[in-house]
C-alpha positions as CSV (number, residue, x, y, z in Angstrom):
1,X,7.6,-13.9,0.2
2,X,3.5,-13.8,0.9
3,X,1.8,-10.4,1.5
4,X,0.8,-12.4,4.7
5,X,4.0,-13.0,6.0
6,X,5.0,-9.3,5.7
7,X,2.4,-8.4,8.0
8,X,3.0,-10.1,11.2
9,X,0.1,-10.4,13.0
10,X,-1.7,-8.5,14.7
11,X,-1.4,-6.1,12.5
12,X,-2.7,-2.5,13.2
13,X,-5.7,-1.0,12.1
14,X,-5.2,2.5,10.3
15,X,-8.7,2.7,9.2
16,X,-10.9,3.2,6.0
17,X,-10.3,6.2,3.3
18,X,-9.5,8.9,4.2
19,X,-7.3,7.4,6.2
20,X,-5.5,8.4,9.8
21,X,-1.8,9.1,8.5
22,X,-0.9,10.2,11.9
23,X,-0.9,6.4,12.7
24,X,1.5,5.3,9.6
25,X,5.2,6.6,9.2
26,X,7.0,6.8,5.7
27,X,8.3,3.7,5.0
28,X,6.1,1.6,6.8
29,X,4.5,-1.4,4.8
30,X,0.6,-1.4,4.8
31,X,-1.6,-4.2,3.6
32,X,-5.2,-4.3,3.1
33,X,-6.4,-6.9,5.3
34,X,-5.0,-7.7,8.8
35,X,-4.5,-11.9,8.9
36,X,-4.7,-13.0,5.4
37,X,-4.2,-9.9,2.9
38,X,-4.0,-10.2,-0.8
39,X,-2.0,-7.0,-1.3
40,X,0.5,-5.1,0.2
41,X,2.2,-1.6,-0.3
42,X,4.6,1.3,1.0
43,X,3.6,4.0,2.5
44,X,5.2,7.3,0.4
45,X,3.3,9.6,2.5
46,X,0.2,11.9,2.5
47,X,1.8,14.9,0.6
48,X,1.8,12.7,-2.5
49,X,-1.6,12.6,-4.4
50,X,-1.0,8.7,-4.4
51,X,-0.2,7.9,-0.7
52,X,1.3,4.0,-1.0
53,X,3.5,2.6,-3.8
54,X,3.8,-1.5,-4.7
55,X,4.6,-3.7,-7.6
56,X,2.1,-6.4,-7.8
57,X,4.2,-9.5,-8.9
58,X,7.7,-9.7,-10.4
59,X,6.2,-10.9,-13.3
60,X,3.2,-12.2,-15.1
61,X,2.5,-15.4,-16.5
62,X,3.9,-13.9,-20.2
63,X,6.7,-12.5,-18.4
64,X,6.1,-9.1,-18.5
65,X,8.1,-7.3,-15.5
66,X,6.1,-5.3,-13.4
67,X,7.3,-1.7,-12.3
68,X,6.1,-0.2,-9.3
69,X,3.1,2.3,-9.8
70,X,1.2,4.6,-6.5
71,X,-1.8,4.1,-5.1
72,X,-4.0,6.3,-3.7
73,X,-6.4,2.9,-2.5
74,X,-6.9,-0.5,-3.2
75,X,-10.2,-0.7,-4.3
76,X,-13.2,1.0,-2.9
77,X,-13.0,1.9,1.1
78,X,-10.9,-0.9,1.6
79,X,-9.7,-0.7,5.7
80,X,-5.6,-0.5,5.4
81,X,-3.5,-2.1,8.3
82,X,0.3,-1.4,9.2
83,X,2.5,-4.3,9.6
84,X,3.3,-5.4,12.7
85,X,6.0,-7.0,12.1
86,X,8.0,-4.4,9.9
């Protein structure tokens, strides 16, 4: 499943860091584009130092499993959308 296709469209814009948790609830996938985004995450929620959670792929190319890590952004001042569609 594509980051894309976990965000419906149109997804919803929640803004640039710091970011307006009141529009997010826990549990609510956010990705960091609104039509074509190249990463998505969980929302864990503000309390946490690290507001979002993911795992980037299942695996990489030497197959190397992935565990989920937190993320506080992804990358600098990225805008962060909510999923429409979830």
């Amino acid at each position: 499943m594509s980051a894309k296709s976990l965000m419906g469209n149109p997804a919803v814009i929640v803004g640039q860091p710091p970011y307006d948790f009141s529009k997010i609830v826990l549990g609510e996938i956010v990705g960091w584009a609104d039509t074509s985004p190249e990463h998505v995450a969980i929302y864990v929620g503000k309390a946490e130092p690290k507001p979002f959670i993911d795992v980037r792929s299942p695996k990489d190319a030497d197959g190397v499993v992935y565990k989920p890590r937190n993320l506080t952004q992804w990358e600098s001042k990225r805008t962060v959308y909510k999923s429409a569609k979830y």
